[in-house]
PyMOL Python script that loads the backbone (N, CA, C, O; Angstrom):
from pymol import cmd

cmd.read_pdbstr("""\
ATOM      1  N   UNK A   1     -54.510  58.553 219.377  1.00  0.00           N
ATOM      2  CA  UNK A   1     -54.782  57.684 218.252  1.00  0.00           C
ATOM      3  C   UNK A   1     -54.474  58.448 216.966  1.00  0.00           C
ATOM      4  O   UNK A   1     -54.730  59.617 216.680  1.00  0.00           O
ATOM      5  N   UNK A   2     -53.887  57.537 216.295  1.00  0.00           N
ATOM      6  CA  UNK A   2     -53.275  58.508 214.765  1.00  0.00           C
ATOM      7  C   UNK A   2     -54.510  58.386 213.826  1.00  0.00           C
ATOM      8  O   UNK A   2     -55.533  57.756 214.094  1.00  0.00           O
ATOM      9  N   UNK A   3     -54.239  59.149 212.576  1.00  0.00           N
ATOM     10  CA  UNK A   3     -55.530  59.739 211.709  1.00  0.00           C
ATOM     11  C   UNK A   3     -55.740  58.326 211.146  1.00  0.00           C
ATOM     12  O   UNK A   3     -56.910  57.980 210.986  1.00  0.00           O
ATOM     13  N   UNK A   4     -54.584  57.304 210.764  1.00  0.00           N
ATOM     14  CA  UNK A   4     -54.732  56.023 210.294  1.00  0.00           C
ATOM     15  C   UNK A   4     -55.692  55.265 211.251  1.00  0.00           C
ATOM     16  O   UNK A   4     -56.803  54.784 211.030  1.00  0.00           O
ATOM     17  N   UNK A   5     -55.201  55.289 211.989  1.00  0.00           N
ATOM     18  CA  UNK A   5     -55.823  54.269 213.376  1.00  0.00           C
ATOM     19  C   UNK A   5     -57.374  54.970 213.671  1.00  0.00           C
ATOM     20  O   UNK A   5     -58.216  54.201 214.135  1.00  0.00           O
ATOM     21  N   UNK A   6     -57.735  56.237 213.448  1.00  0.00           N
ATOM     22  CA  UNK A   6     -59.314  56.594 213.527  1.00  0.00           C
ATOM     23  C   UNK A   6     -60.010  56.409 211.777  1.00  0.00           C
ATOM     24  O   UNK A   6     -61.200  56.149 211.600  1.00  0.00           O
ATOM     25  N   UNK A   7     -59.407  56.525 211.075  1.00  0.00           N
ATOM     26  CA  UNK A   7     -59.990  56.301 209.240  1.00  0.00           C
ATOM     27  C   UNK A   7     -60.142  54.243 209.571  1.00  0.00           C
ATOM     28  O   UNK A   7     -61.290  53.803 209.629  1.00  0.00           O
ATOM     29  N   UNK A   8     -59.347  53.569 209.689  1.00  0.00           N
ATOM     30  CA  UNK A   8     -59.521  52.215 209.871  1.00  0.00           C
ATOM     31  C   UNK A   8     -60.515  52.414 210.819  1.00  0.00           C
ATOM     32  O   UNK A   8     -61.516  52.576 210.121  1.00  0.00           O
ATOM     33  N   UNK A   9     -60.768  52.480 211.681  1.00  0.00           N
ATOM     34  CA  UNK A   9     -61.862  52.356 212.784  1.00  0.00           C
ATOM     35  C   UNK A   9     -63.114  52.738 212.354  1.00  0.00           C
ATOM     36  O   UNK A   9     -64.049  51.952 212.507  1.00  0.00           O
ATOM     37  N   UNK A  10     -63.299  53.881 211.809  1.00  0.00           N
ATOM     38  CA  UNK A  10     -64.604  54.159 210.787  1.00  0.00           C
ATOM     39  C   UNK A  10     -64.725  53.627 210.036  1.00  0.00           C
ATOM     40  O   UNK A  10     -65.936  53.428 209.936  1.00  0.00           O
ATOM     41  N   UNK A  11     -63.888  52.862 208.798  1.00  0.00           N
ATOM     42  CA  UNK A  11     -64.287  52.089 207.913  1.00  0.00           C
ATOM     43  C   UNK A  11     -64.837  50.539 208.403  1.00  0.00           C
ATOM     44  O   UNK A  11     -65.787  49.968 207.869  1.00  0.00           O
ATOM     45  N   UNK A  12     -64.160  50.078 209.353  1.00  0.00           N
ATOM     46  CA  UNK A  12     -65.025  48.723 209.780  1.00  0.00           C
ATOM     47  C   UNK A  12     -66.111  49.697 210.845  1.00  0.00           C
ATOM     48  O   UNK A  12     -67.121  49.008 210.990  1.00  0.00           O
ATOM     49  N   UNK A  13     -66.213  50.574 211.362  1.00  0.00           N
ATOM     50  CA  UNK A  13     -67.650  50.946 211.837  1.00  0.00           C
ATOM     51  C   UNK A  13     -68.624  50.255 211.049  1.00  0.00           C
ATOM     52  O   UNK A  13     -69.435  49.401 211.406  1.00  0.00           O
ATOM     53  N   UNK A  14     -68.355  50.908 209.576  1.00  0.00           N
ATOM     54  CA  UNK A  14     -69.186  51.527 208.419  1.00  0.00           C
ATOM     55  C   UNK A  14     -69.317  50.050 207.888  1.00  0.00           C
ATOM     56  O   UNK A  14     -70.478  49.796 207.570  1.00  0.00           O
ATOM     57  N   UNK A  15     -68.451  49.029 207.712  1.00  0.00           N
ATOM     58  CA  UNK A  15     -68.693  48.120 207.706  1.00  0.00           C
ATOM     59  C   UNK A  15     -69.815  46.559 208.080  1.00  0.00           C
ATOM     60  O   UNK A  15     -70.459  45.728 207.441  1.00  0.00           O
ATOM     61  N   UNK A  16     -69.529  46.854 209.358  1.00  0.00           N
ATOM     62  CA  UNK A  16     -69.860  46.222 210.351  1.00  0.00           C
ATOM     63  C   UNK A  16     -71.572  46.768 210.117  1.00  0.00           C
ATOM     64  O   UNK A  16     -72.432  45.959 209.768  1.00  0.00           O
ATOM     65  N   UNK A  17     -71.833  47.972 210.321  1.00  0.00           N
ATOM     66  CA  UNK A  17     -72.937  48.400 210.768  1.00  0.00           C
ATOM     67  C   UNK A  17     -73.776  48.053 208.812  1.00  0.00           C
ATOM     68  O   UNK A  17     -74.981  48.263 208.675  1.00  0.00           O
ATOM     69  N   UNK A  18     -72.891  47.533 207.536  1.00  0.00           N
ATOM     70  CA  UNK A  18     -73.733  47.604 206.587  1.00  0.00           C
ATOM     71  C   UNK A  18     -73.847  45.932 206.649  1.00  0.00           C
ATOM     72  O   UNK A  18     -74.660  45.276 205.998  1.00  0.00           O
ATOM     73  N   UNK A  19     -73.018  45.481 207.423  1.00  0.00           N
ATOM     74  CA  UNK A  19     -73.640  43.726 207.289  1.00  0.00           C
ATOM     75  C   UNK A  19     -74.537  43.718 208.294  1.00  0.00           C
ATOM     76  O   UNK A  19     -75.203  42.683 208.258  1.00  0.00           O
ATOM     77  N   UNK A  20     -74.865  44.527 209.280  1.00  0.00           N
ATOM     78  CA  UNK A  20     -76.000  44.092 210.254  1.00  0.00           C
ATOM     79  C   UNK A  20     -77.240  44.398 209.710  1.00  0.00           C
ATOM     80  O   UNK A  20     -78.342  43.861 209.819  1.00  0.00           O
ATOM     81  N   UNK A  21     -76.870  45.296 209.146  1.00  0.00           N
ATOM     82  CA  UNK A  21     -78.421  46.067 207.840  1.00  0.00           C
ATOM     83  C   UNK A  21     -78.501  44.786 207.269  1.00  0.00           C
ATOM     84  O   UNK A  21     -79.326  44.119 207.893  1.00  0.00           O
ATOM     85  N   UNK A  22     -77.958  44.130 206.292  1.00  0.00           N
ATOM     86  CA  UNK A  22     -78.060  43.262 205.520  1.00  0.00           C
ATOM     87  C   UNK A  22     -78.774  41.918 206.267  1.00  0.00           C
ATOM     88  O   UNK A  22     -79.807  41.390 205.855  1.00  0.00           O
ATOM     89  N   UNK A  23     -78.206  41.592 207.143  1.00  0.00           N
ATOM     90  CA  UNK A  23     -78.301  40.247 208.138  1.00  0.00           C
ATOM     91  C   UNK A  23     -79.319  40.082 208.762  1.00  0.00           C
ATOM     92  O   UNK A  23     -79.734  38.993 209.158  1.00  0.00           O
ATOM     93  N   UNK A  24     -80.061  41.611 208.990  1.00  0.00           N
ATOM     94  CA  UNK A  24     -81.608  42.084 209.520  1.00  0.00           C
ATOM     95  C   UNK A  24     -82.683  41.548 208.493  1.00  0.00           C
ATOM     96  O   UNK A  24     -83.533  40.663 208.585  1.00  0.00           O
ATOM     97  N   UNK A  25     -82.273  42.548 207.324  1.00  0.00           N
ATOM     98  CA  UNK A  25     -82.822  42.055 206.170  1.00  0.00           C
ATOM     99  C   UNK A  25     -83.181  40.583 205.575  1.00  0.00           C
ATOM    100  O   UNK A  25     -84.292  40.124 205.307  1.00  0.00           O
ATOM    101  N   UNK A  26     -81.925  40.000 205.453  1.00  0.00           N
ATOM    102  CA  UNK A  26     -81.967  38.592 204.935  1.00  0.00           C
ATOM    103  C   UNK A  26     -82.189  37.505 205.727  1.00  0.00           C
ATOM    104  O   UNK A  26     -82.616  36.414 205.349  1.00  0.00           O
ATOM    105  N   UNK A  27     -81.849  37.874 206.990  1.00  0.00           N
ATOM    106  CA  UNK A  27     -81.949  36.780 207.566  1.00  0.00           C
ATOM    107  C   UNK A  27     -83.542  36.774 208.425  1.00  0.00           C
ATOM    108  O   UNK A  27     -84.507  36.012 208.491  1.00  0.00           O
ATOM    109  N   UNK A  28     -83.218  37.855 208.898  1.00  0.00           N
ATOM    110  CA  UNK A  28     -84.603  38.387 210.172  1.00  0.00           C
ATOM    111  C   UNK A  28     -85.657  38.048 209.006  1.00  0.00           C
ATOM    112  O   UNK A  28     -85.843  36.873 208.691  1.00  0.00           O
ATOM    113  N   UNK A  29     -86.383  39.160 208.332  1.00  0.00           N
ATOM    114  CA  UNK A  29     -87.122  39.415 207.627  1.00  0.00           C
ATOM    115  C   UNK A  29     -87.093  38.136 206.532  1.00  0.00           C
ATOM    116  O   UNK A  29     -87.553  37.182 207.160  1.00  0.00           O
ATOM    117  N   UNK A  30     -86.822  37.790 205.447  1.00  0.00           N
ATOM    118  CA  UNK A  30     -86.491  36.188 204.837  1.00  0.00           C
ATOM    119  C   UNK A  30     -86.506  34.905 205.711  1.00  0.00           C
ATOM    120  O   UNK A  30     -86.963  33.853 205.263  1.00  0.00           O
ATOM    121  N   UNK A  31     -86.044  34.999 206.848  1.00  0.00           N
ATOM    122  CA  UNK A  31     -86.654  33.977 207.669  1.00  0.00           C
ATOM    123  C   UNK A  31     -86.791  33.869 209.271  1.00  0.00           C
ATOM    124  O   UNK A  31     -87.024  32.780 209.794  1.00  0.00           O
ATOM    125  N   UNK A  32     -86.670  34.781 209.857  1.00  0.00           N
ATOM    126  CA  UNK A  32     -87.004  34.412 211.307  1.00  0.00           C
ATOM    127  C   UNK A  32     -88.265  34.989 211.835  1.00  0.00           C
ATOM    128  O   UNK A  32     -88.803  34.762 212.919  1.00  0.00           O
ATOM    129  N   UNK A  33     -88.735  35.980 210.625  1.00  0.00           N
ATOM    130  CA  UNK A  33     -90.082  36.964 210.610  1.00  0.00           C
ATOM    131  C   UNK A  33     -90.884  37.034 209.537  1.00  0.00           C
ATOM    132  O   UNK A  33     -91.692  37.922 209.264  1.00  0.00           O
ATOM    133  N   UNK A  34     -90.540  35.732 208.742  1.00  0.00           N
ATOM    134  CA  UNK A  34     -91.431  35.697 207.723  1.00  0.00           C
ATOM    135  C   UNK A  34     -92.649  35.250 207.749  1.00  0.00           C
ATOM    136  O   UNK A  34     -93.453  35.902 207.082  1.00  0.00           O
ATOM    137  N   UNK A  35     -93.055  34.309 208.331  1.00  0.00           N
ATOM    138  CA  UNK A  35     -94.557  34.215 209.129  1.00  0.00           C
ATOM    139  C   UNK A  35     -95.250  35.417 209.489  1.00  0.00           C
ATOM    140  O   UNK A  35     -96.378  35.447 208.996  1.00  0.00           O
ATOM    141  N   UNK A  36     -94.970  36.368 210.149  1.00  0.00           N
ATOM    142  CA  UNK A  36     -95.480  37.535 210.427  1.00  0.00           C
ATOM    143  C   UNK A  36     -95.539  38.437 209.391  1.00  0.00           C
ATOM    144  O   UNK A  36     -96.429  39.287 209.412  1.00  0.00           O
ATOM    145  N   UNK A  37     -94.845  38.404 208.602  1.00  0.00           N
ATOM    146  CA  UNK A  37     -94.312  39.286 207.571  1.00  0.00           C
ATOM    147  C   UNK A  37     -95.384  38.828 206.437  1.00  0.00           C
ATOM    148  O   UNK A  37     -95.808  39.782 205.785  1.00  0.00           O
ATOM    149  N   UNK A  38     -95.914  37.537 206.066  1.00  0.00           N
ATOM    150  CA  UNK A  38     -96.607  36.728 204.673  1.00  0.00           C
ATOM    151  C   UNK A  38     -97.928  37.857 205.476  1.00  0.00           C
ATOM    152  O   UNK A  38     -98.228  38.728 204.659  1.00  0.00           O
ATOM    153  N   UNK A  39     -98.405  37.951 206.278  1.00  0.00           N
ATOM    154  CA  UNK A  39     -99.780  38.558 206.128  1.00  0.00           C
ATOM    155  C   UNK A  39     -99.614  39.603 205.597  1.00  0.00           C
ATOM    156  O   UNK A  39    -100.659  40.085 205.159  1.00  0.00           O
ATOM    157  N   UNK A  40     -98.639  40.240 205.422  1.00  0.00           N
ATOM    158  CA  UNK A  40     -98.976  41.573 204.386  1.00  0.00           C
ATOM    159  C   UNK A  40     -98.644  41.268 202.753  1.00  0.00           C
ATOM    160  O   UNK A  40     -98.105  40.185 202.528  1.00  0.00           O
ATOM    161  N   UNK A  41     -98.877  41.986 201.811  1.00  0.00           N
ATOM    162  CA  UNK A  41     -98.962  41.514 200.491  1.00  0.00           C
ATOM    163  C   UNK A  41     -98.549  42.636 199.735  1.00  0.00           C
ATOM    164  O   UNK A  41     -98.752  43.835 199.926  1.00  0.00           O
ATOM    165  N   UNK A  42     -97.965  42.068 198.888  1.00  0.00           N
ATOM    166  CA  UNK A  42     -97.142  43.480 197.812  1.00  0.00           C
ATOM    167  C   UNK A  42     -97.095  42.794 196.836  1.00  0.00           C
ATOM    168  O   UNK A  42     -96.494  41.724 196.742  1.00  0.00           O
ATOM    169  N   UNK A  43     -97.929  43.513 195.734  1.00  0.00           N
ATOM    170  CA  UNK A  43     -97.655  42.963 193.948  1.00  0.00           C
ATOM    171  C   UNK A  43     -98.354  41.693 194.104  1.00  0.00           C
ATOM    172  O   UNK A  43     -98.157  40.809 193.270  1.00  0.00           O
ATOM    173  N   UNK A  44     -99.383  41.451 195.366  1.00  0.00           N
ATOM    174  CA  UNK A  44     -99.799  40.009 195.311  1.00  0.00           C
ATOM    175  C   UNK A  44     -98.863  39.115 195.758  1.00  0.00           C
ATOM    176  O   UNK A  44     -99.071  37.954 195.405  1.00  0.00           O
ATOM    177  N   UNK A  45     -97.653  39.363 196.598  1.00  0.00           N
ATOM    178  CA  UNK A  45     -96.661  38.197 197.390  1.00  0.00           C
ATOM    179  C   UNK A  45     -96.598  38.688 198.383  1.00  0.00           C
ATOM    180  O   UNK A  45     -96.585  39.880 198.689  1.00  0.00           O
ATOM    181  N   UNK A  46     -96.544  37.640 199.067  1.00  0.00           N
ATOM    182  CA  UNK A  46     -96.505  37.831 200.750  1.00  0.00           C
ATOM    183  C   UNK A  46     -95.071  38.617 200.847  1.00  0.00           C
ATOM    184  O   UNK A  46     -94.120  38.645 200.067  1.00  0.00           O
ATOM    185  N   UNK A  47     -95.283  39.216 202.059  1.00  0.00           N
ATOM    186  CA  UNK A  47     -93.794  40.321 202.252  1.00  0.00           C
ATOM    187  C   UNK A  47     -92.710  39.197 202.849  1.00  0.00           C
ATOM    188  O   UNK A  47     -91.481  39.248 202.785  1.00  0.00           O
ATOM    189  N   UNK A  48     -93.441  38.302 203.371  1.00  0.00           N
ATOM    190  CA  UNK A  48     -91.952  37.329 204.049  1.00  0.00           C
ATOM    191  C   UNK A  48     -91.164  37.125 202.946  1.00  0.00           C
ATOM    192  O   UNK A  48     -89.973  37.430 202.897  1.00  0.00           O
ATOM    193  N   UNK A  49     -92.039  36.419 201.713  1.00  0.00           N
ATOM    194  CA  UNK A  49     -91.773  35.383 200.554  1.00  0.00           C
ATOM    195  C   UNK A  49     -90.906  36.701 199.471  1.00  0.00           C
ATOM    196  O   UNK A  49     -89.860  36.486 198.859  1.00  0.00           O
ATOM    197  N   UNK A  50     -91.535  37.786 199.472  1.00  0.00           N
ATOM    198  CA  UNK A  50     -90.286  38.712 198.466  1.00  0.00           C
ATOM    199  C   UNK A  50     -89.418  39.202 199.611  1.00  0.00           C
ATOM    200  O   UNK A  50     -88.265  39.272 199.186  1.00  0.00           O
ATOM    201  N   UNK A  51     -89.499  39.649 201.156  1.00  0.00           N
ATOM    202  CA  UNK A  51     -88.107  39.668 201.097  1.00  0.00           C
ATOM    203  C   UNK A  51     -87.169  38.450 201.113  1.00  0.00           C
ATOM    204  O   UNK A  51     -85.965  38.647 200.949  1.00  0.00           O
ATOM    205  N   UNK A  52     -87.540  37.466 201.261  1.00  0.00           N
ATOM    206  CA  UNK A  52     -86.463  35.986 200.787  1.00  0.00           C
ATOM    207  C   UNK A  52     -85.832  36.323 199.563  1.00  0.00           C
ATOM    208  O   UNK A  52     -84.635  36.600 199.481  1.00  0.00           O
ATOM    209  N   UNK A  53     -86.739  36.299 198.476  1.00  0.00           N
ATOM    210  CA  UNK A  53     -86.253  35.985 197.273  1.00  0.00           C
ATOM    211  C   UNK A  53     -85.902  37.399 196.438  1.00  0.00           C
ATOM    212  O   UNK A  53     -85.265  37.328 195.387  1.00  0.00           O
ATOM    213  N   UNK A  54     -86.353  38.679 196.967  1.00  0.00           N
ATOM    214  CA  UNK A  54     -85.835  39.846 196.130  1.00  0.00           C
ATOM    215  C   UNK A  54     -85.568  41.137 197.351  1.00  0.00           C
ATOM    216  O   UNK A  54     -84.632  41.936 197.338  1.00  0.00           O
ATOM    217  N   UNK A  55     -86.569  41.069 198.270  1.00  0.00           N
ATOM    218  CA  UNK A  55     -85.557  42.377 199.618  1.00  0.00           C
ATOM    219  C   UNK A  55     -84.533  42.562 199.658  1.00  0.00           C
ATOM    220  O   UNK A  55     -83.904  43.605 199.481  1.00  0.00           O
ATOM    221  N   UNK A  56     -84.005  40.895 200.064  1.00  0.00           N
ATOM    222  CA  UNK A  56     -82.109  41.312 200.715  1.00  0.00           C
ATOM    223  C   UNK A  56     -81.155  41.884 199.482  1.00  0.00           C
ATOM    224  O   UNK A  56     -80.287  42.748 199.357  1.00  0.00           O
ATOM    225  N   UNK A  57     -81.908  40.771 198.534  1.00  0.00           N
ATOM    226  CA  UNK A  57     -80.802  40.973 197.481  1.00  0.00           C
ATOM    227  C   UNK A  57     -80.922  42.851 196.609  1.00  0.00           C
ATOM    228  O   UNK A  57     -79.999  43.349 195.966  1.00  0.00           O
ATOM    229  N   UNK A  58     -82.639  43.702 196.933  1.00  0.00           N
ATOM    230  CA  UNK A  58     -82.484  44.907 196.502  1.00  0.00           C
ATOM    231  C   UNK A  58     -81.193  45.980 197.519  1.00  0.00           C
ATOM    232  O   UNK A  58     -80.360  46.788 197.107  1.00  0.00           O
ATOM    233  N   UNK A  59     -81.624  45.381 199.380  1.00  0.00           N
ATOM    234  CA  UNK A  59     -80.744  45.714 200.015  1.00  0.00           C
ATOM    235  C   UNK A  59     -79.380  45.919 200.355  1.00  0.00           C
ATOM    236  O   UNK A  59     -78.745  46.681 201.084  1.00  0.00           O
ATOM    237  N   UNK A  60     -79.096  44.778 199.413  1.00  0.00           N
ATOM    238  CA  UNK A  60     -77.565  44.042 199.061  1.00  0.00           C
ATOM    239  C   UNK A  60     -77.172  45.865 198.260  1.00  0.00           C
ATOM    240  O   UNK A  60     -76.493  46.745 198.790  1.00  0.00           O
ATOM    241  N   UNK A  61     -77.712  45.911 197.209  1.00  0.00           N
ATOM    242  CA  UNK A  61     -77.454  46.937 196.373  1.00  0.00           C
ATOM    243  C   UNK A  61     -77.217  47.970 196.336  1.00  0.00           C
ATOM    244  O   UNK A  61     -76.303  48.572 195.773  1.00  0.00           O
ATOM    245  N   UNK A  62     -78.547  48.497 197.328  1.00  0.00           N
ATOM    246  CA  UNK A  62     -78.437  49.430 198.104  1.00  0.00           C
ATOM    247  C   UNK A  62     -77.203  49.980 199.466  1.00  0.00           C
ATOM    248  O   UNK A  62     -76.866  50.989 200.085  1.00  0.00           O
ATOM    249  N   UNK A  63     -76.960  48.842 199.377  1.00  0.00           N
ATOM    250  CA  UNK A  63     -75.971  48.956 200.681  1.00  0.00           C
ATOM    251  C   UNK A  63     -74.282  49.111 199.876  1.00  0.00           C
ATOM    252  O   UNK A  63     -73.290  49.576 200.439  1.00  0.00           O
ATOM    253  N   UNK A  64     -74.326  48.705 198.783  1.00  0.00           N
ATOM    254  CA  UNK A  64     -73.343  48.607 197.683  1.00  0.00           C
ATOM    255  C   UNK A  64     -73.039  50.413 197.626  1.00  0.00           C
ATOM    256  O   UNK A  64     -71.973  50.864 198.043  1.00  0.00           O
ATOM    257  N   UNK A  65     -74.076  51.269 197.084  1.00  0.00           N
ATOM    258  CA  UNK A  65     -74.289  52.176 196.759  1.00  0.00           C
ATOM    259  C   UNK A  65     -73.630  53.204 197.816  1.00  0.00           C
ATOM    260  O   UNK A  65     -72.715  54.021 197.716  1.00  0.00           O
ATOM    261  N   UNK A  66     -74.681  52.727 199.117  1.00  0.00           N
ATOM    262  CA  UNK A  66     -74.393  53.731 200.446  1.00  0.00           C
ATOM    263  C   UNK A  66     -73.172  53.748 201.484  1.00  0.00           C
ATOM    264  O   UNK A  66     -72.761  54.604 202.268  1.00  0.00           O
ATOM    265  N   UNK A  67     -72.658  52.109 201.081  1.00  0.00           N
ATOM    266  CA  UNK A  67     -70.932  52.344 200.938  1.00  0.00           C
ATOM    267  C   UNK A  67     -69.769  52.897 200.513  1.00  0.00           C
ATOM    268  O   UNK A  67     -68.689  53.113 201.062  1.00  0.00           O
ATOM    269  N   UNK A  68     -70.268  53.111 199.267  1.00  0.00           N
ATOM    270  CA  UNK A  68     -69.563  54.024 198.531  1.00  0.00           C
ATOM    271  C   UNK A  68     -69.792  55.198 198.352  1.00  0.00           C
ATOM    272  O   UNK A  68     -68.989  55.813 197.651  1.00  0.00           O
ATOM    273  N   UNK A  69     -70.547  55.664 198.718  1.00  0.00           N
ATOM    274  CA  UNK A  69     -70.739  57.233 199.167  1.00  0.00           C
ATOM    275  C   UNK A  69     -70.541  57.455 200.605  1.00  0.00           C
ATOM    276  O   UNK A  69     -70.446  58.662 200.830  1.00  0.00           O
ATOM    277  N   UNK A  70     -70.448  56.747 201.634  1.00  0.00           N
ATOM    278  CA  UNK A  70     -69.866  56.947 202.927  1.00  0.00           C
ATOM    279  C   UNK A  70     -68.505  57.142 202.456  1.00  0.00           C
ATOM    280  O   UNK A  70     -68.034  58.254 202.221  1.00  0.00           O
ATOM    281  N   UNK A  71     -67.819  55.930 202.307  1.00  0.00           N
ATOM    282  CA  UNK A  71     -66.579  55.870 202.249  1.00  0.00           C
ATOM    283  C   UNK A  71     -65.728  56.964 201.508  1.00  0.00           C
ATOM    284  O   UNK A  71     -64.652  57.354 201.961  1.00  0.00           O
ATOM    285  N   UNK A  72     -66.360  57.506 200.159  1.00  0.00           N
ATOM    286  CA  UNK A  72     -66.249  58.628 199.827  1.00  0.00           C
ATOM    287  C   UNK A  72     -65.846  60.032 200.745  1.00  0.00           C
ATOM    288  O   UNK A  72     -64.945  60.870 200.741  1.00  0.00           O
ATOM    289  N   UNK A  73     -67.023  59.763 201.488  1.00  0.00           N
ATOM    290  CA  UNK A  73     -66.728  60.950 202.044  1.00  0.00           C
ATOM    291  C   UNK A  73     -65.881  60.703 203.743  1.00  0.00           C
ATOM    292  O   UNK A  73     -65.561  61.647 204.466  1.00  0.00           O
ATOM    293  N   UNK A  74     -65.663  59.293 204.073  1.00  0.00           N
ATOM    294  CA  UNK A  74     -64.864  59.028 205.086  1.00  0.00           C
ATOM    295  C   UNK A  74     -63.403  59.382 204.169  1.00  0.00           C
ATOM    296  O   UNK A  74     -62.482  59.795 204.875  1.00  0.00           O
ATOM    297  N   UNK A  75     -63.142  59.278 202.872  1.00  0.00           N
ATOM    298  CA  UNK A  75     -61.756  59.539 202.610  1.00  0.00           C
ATOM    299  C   UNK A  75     -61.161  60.979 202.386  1.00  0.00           C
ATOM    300  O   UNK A  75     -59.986  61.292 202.194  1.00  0.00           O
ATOM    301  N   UNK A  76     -62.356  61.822 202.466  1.00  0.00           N
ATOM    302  CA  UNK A  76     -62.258  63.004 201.778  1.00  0.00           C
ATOM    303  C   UNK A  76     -62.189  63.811 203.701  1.00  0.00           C
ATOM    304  O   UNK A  76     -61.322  64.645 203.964  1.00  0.00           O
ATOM    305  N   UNK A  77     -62.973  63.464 204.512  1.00  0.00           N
ATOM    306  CA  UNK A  77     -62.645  63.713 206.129  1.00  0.00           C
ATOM    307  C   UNK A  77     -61.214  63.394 206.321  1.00  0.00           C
ATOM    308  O   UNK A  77     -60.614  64.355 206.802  1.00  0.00           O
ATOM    309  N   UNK A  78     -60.305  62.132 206.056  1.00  0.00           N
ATOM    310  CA  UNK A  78     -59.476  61.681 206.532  1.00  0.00           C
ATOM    311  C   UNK A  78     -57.988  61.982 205.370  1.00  0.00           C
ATOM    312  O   UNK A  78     -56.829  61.632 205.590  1.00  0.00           O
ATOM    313  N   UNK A  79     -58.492  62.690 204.203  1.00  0.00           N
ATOM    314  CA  UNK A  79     -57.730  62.923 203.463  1.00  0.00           C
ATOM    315  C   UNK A  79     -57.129  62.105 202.649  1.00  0.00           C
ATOM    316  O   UNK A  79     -55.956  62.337 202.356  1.00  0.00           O
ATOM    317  N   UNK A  80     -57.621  61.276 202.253  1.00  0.00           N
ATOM    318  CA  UNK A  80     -57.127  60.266 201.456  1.00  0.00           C
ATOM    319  C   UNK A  80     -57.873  59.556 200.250  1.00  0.00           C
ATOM    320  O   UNK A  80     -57.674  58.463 199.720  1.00  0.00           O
ATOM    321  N   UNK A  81     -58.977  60.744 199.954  1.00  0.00           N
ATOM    322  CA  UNK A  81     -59.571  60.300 198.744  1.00  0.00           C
ATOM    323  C   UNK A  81     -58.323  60.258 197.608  1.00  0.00           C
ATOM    324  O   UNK A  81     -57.175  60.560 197.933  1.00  0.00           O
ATOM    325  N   UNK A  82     -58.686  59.843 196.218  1.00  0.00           N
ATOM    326  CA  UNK A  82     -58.131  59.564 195.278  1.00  0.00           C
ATOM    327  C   UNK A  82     -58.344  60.734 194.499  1.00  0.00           C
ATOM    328  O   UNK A  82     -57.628  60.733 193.498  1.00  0.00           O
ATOM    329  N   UNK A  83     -59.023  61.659 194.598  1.00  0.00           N
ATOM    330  CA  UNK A  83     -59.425  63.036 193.949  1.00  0.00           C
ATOM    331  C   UNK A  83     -57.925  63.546 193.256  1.00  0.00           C
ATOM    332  O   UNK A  83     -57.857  64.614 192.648  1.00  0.00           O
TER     333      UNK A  83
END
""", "prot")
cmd.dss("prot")
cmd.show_as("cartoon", "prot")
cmd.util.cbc("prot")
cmd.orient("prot")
């Protein structure tokens, strides 16, 4: 396998594995575990009800961030940062 064909393969790894983070987040937690989740309380809101309306979207951000510092350093392994 060429260095192209393993750098593409890590980047949808890296991909893949930041929409399942996300999809856990927003979807699981915001609604398939939010019932379980409202008995606990933060700032006075149930944990189901903020991660709906502010979790995924802090996660979203976060995942923004930790993409770009992977990928960073997936280009700098594979030689093809912009440096």
């Amino acid at each position: 396998m060429s260095d192209a064909q393993k750098y593409w393969q890590a980047n949808i790894r890296l991909v893949i594995g930041c929409l399942v983070v996300w999809f856990v987040v927003s979807f699981g937690c915001g609604i398939l575990f939010a019932q379980q989740l409202n008995s606990i309380r933060i700032g006075g809101y149930q944990l189901g009800f903020w991660f709906a309306q502010q979790g995924s979207i802090y996660t979203f951000v976060a995942l923004i961030f930790f993409y770009a510092w992977r990928m960073n350093q997936l280009d700098r392994k594979f030689n093809v940062n912009e440096d």
